[in-house]
C-alpha beads as a LAMMPS data file, in Angstrom:
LAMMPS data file: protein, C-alpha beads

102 atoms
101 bonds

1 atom types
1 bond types

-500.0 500.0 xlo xhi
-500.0 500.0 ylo yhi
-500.0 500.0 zlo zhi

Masses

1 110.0

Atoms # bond

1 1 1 -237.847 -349.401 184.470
2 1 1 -240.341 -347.632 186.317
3 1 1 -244.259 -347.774 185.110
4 1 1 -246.957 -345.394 185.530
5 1 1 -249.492 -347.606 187.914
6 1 1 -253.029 -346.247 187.174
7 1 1 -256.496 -347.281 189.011
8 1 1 -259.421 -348.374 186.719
9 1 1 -262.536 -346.799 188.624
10 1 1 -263.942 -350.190 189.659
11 1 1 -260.725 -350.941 191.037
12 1 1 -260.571 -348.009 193.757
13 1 1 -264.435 -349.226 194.577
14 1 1 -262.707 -352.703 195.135
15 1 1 -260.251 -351.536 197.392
16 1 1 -262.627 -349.043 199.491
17 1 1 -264.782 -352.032 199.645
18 1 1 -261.816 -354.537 201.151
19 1 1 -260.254 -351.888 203.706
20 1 1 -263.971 -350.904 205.062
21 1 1 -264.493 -354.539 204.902
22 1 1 -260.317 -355.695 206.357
23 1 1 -261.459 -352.653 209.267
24 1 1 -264.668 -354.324 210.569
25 1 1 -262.709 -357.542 211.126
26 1 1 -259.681 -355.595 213.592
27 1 1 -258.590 -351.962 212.906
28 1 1 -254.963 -352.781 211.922
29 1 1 -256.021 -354.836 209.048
30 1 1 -256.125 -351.759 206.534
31 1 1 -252.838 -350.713 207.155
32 1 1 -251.505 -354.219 207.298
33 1 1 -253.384 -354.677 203.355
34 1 1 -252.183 -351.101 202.071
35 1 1 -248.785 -352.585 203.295
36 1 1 -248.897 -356.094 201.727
37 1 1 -250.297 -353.779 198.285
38 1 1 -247.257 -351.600 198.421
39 1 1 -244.960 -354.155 198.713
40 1 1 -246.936 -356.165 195.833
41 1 1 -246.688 -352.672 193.524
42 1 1 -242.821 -352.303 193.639
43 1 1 -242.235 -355.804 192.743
44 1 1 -244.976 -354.970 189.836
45 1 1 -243.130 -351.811 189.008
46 1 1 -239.494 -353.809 188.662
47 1 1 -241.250 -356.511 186.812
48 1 1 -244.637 -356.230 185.448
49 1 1 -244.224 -359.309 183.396
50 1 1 -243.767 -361.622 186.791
51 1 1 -247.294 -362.803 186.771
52 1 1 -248.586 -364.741 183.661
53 1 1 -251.083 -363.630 181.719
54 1 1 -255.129 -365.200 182.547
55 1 1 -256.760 -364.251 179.533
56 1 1 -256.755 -361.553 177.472
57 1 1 -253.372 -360.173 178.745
58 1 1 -255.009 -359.953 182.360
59 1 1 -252.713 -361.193 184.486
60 1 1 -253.278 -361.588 188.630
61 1 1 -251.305 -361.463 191.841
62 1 1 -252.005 -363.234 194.795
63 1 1 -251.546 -361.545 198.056
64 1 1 -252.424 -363.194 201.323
65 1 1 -253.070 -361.627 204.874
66 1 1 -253.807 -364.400 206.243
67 1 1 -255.228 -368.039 205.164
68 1 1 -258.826 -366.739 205.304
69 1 1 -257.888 -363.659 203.961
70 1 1 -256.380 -363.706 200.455
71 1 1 -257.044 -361.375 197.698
72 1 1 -256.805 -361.169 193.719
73 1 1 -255.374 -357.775 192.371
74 1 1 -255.863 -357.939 188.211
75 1 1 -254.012 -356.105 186.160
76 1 1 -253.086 -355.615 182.646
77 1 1 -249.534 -354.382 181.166
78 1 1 -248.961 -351.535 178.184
79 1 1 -245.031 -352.429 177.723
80 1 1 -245.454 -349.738 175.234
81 1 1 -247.114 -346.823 177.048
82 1 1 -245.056 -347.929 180.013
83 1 1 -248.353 -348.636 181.863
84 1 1 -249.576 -350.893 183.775
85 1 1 -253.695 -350.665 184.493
86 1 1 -255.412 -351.974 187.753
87 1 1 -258.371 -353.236 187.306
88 1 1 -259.910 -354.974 189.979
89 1 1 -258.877 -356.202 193.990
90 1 1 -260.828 -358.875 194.874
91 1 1 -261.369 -361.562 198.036
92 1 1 -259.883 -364.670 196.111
93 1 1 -263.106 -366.915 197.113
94 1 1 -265.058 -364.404 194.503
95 1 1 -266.671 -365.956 192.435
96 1 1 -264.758 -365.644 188.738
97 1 1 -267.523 -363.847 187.256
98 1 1 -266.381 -361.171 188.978
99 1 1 -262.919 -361.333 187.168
100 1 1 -262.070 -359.229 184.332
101 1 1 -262.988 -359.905 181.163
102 1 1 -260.901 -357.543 179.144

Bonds

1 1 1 2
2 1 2 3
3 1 3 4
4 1 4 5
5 1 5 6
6 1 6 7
7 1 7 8
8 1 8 9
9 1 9 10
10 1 10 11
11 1 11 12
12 1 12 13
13 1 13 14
14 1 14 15
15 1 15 16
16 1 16 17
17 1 17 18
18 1 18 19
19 1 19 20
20 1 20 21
21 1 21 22
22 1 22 23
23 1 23 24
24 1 24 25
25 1 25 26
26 1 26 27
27 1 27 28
28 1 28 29
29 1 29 30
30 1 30 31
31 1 31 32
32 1 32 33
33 1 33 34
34 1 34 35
35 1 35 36
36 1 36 37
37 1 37 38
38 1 38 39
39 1 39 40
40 1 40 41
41 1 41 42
42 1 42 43
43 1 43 44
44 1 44 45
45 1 45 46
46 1 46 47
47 1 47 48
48 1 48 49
49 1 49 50
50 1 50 51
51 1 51 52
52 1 52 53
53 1 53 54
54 1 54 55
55 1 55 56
56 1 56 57
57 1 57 58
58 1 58 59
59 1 59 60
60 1 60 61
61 1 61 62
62 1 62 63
63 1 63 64
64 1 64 65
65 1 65 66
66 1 66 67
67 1 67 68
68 1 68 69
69 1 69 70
70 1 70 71
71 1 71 72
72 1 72 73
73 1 73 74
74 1 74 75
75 1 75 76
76 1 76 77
77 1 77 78
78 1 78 79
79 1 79 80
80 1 80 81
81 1 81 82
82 1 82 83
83 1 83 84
84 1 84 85
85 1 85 86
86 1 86 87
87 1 87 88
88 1 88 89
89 1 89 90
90 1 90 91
91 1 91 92
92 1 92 93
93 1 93 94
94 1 94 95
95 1 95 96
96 1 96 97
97 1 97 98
98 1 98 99
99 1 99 100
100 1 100 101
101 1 101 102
């Protein structure tokens, strides 16, 4: 089945934040992360309920550049509005108060 991925407005902060951030570091890095995402979104798409729930229905995938460079993308899942929310993208050494709550 194929959801409706929508961006929470903190979220597309997040990810301006990570490519300016990912471009400072080499200029490839952007494109390699908007790769890694893309590839991370269709496997969301097929199967949204992959990941297991944090809290609150938030659930999180992992997706890793490199070892220093691993991020957090939260989400949460509307089976019934055939939705599925992002809400924040994240360096996974954040510190959690910086996860979503709800």
């Amino acid at each position: 089945m194929n959801y409706h991925i929508q961006y929470n407005p903190q979220s597309i902060k997040d990810l301006k934040e990570v490519l300016s951030f990912l471009y400072e570091i080499h200029p490839d890095l952007p494109r390699r992360f908007r790769s890694l995402l893309a590839e991370n979104f269709e496997d969301l798409d097929k199967n949204p309920e992959r990941w297991s729930p944090l809290s609150n229905g938030i659930r999180a995938i992992r997706m890793n550049l490199s070892k220093r460079l691993s991020y957090y993308c939260f989400y949460k899942f509307y089976e019934q509005e055939s939705k599925i929310l992002i809400l924040r993208i994240i360096p996974q050494k954040a510190d959690p108060d910086q996860w979503p709550k709800d």
